[in-house]
N, C-alpha and C positions, 0 to 999 in steps of 0.2 A: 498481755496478748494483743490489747487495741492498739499498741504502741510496735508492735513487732507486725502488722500486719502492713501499715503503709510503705514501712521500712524496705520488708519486700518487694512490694511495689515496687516501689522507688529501683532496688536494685535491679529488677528484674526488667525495666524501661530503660535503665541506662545499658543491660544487656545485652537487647534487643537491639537497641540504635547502635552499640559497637560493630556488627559484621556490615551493618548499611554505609557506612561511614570508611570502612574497611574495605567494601565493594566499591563506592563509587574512589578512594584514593587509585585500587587497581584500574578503571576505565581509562580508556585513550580512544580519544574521536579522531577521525581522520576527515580533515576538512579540506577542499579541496577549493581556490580563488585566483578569483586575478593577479599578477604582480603588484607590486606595488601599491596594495589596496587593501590594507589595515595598518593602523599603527600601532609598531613594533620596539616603541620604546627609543628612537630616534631625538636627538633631540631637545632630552629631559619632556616630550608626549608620555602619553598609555603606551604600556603595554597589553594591549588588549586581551590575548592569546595567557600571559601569565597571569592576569589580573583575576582570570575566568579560571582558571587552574586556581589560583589561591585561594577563591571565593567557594569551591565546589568540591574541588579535589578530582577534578575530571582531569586529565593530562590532554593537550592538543598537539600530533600531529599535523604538521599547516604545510600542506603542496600547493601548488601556482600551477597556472597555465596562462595563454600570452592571448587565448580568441576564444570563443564560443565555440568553433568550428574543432581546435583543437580539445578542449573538454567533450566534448559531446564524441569523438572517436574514442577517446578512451573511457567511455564506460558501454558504447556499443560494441566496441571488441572487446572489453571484460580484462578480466587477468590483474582489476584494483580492486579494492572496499572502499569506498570513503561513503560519511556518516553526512556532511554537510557539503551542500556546492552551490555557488555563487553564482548561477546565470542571466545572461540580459534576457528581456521580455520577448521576444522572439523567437528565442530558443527556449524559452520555459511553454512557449507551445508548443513546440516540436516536442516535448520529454512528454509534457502530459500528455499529447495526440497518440504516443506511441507506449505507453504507460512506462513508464520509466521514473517516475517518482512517487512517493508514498503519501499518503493525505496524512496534512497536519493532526495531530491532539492539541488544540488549544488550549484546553486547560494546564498542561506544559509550557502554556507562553502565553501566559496572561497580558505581557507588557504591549501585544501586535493591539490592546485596546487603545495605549497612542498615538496608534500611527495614523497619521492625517486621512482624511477617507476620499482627499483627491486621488490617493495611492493605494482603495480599494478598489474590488470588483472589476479591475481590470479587464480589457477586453481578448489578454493572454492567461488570467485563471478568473474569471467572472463569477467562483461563489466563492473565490477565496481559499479553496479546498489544498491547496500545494506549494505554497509559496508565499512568504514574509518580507516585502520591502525592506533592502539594507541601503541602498541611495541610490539618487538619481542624478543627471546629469544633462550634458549636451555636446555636441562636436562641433570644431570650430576650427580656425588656423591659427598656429602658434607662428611667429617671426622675429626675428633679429634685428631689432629695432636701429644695431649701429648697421647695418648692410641693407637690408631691403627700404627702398625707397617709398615712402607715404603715399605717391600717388600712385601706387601699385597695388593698392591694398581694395580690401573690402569684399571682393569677388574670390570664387573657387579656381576662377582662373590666375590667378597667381602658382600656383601648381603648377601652370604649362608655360611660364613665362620664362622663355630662352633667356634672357640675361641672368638668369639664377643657375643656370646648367648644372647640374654635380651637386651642387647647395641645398637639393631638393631632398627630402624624405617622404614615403608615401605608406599609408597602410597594407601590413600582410595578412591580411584577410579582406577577401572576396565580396563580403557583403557590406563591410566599410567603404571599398575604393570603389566598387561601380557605384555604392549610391551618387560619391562626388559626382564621378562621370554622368550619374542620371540625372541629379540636380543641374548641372551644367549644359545642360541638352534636356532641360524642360522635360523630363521623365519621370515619372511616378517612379520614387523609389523602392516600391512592393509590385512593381511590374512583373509580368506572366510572361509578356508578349517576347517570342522568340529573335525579332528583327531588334527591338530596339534595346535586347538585352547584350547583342551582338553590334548596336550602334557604341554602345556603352562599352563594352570592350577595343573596339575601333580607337574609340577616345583615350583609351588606358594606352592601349599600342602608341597612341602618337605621343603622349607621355613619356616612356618608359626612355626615351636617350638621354633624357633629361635628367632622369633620379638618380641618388647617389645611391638609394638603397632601401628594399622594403622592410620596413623593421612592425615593430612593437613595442617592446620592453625597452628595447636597444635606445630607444630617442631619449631616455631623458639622461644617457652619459651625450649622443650627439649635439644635443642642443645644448646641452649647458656647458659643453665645452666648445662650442662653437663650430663643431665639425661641418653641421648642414645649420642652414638660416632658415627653414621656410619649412613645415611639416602641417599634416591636418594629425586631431589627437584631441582627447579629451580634458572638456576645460578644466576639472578635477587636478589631471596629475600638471596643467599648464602653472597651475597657482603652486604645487606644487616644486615644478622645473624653475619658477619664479623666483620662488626662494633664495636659490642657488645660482641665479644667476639674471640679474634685475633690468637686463638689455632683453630681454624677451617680453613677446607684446601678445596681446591674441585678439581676435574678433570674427564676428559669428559673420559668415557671407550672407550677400543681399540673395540669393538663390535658395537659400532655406537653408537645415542643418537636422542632423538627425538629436532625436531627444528620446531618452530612454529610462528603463527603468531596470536594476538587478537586483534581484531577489533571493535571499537566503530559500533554499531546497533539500529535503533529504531524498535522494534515488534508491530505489527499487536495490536491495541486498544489502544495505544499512546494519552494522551489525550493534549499534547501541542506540536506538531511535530516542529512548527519554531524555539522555543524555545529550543527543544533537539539536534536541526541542530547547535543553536548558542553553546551551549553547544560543540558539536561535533568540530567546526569550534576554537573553544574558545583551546581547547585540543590541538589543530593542529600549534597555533603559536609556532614558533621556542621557543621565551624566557621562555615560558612556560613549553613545552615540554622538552626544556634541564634542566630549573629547577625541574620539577619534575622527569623524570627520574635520574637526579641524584642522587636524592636521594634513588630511587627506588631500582638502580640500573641496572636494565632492558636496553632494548638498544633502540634505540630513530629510527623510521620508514624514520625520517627526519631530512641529513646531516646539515641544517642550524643550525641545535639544538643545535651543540656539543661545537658551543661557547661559550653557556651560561652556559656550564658544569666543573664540577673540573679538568681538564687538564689529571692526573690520571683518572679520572672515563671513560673520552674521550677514552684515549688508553688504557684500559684494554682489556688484552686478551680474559676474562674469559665473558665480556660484549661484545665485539667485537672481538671474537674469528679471528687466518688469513683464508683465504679461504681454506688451506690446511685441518684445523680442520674442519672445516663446509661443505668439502664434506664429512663426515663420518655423517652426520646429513639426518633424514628423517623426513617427514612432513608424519602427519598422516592423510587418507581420511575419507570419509563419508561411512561408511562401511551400507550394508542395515539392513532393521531393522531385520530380522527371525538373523543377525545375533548378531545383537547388545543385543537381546533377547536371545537368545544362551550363551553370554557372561555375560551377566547378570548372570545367572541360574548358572553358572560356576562358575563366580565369589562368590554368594552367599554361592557355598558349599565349594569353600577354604577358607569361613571365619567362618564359622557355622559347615561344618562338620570337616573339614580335616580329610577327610578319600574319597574313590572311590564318583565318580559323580554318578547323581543319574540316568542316562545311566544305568549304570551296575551296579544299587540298583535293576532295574527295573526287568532287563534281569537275576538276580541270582533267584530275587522272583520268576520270570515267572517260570522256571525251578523247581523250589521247590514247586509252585502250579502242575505244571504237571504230580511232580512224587508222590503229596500226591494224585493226583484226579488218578492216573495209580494203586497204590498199593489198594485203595480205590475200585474201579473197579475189580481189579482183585480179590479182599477177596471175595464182593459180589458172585462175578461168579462162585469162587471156593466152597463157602457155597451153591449156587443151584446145580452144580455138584454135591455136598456129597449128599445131601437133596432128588436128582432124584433117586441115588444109593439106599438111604434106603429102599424109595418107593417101588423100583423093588425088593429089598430084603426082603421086609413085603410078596408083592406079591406071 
């Protein structure tokens, strides 16, 4: 009997763990990230996405989006699920301001004890309650080392240099390309102020005959095939676009550069949360994490990572810029909305009109309705004048 009762046990725990095992094979996360921005088995890399499926028995579906501005619309008009999403620090205040994501369970993601605590406490989630550093980064200009000329370099102004006409490639989204233009015109790039958000568009306007085309994703077939010479982009996917194509150069302008941080997040209607935790947790081991950023390029949140990494990719400047470079780097905030909406509307008409905002479309019509409704008035008035005269002179 003493011998038939562990036995039980024993069957009755192996039981038990059959339907859990069974459950999580059934699970699929819907993870939603940037292009171009996990490695996917490229190469003879990780497959990261398969590697977390083998290891768990979780299944990953893995969608893309090309901006911030683009993710964050489609979970505020709704009509998706996704379980995990990747956004920059700026926009992870916008979701928490607006409650739109879920407060972690740590204890689902033990490994976030690695992560360096220059990349706690944030001043986009400050107790850490919504959000997991997946990498960080910087923006800079990438160039074509056999066509653009060395003494052209170093500034944001190369962007507006006429001898590159057509060559040009510029960011499609609104809060990447003013900042240029605000960096370039000495503007705080988390500026409120209404004129010089409109100075900043001005400057995009006078750009815009110049570009060959506002992309994203698109730049890294245009650059490495040579289409356009000269784009701003992140140094990430520039080492990257490197790879492929070894006439490409990049450097951070003397006018500053934005530096960021993305962070793994589960939003509000999440339909397997433990599962998007392990996911998150799964991101966060070191051998993981140096594996795929290696190849990403990108720079890893977590120093244990860099073992696992090409020794070069480790000490790259351009991935781990010195401190000296990196205080010329600003972080973008959570700007409100009348203003984000402001920028919008701005941005729309340096890409639709290029020509005056529609401020001063508004403000010329007003004036030109004024003086037709003034001459208009006055013809009347003058015609009952003449009219009273006859009157009196019939009389």
């Amino acid at each position: 009997m003493k011998r038939i009762i562990p036995l039980l046990l024993c069957a009755l725990a192996i039981f038990t763990m059959l339907p859990v095992q069974a459950k999580a094979d059934d699970v699929t996360i819907n993870v939603y990230n940037w292009g171009q921005y996990i490695s996917d088995g490229t190469d003879g890399y990780i497959d990261v996405n398969k590697a977390f499926t083998e290891k768990t028995g979780i299944k990953v579906n893995y969608m893309t989006f090309d901006s911030n501005e683009t993710m964050y619309t489609k979970l505020k008009t709704g009509g998706s699920s996704y379980d995990v999403i990747i956004p920059s620090d700026y926009m992870i205040a916008r979701l928490i301001e607006e409650d739109m994501l879920e407060e972690l369970d740590y204890s689902n993601i033990p490994n976030y004890a690695l992560v360096d605590d220059a990349y706690k406490n944030t001043s986009y989630d400050p107790e850490n309650k919504y959000s997991v550093p997946y990498t960080w980064g910087t923006v800079g200009v990438i160039y074509n080392k056999k066509y653009v000329s060395e003494a052209d370099l170093g500034s944001w102004d190369l962007l507006w240099n006429d001898k590159y006409s057509g060559k040009i490639l510029m960011f499609d989204n609104p809060r990447d390309a003013f900042a240029i233009a605000e960096f370039l015109l000495g503007i705080d790039i988390n500026s409120e102020d209404q004129d010089e958000l409109r100075s900043a568009a001005y400057k995009l306007i006078e750009q815009k005959p110049l570009v060959q085309e506002y992309v994203m994703d698109q730049i890294f077939s245009k650059m490495e095939r040579e289409e356009a010479w000269i784009a701003p982009y992140y140094a990430g996917d520039y080492l990257l676009m490197a790879k492929e194509n070894p006439d490409l150069g990049f450097y951070f302008p003397k006018e500053g550069f934005n530096l960021f941080i993305d962070a793994a997040c589960i939003p509000k209607g999440c339909q397997n949360k433990a599962a998007a935790e392990a996911y998150i947790n799964f991101l966060c081991d070191p051998e993981i994490s140096g594996e795929n950023l290696d190849y990403l390029g990108y720079s890893t949140p977590i120093s244990e990572a860099k073992q696992y990494m090409d020794p070069e990719t480790a000490s790259s400047e351009i991935a781990y810029p010195t401190q000296e470079t990196l205080s010329n780097g600003r972080a973008f905030i959570n700007l409100s909305e009348e203003t984000s909406r402001f920028t919008d509307s701005l941005w729309l008409q340096v890409k639709t009109q290029g020509g005056v905002d529609t401020y001063a479309i508004v403000c010329m019509c007003a004036v030109v309705v004024l003086l037709a409704a003034y001459f208009v008035i006055h013809n009347v008035r003058k015609k009952k004048r003449i009219a009273n005269r006859c009157k009196k002179w019939k009389q």
